[in-house]
C-alpha positions as CSV (number, residue, x, y, z in Angstrom):
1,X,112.3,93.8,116.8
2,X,113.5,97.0,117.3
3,X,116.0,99.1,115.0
4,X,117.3,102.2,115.1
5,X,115.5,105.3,116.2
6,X,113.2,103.3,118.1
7,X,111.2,102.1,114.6
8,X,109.8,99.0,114.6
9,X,111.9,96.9,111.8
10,X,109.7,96.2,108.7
11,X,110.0,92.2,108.4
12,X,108.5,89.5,110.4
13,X,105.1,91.5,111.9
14,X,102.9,89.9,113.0
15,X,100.2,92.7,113.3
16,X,99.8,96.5,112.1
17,X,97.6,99.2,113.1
18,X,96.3,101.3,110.5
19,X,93.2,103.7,111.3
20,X,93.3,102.7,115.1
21,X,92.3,99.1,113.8
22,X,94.2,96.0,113.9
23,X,94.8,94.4,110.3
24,X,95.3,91.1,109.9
25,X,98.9,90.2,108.8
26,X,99.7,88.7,105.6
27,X,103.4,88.0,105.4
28,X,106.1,90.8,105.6
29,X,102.7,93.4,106.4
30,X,104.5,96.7,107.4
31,X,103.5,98.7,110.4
32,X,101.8,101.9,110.0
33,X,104.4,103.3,112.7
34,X,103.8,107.0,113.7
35,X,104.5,109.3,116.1
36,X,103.1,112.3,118.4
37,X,101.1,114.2,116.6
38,X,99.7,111.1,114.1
39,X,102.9,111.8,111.7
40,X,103.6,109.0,109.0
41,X,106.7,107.1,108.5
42,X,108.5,107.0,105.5
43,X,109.9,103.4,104.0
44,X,113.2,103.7,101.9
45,X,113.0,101.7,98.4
46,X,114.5,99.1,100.2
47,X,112.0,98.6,102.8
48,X,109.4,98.9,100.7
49,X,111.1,96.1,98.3
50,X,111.6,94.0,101.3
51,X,107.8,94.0,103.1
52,X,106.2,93.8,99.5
53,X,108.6,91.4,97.9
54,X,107.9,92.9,94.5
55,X,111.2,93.7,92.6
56,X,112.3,96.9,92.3
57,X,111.5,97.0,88.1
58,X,108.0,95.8,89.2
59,X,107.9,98.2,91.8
60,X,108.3,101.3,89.7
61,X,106.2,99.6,86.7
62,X,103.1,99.2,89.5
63,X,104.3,103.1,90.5
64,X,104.2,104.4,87.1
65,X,101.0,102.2,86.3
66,X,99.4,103.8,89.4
67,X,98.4,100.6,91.0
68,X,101.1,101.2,93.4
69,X,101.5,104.5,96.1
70,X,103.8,107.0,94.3
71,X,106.6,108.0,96.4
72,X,107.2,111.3,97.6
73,X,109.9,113.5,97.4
74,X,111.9,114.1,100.8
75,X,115.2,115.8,100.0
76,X,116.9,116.3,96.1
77,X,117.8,112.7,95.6
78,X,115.7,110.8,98.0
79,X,112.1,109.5,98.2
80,X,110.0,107.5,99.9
81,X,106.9,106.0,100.4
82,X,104.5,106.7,103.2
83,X,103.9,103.7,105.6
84,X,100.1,104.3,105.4
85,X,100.0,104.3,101.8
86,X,102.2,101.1,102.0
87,X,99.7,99.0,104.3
88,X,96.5,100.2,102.3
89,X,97.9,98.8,99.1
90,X,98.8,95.6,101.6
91,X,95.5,95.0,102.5
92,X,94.1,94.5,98.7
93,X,97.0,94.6,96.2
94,X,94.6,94.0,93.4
95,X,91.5,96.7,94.0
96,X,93.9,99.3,95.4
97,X,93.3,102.8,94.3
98,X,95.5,106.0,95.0
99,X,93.0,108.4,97.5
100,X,90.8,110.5,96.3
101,X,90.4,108.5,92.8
102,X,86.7,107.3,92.0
């Protein structure tokens, strides 16, 4: 299904691509959309709450905790999470590590 802007809408994939390789789904996976030029897309809280179905107190407990991406500032007041970030921690909740930590 298709939202605005032409982004694929986060819930009920069936498949991602992430590194040019197809991932299998598990349920609510998001898509690792990007565009020309291999830019990311960033997932409002909301998104993010709705293809992980954590809670949002868990969300930022797992963000603080570091065994969740941290967001990233996009404007004074707004944040949000890269897509790409997002699917990695989808693909092993439990062993993921932010990159570039041993």
């Amino acid at each position: 299904m298709v939202g605005r802007h032409g982004a694929m809408k986060t819930s009920n994939l069936l498949m991602t691509q992430c590194g040019g390789q197809a991932v299998a789904p598990a349920s609510r996976q998001v898509e690792s959309s990007s565009v020309a030029g291999g830019l990311d897309r960033f997932l409002r809280e909301a998104e993010v709450l709705e293809v992980t179905s954590l809670a949002r107190s868990t969300l930022w407990r797992e963000v603080k905790a570091k065994r969740f991406p941290s967001p990233v500032p996009i404007t004074p007041g707004r944040v949000g999470w890269r897509a790409s970030e997002v699917v990695r921690w989808q693909q092993s909740p439990t062993e993921w590590k932010p990159q570039g930590a041993a």
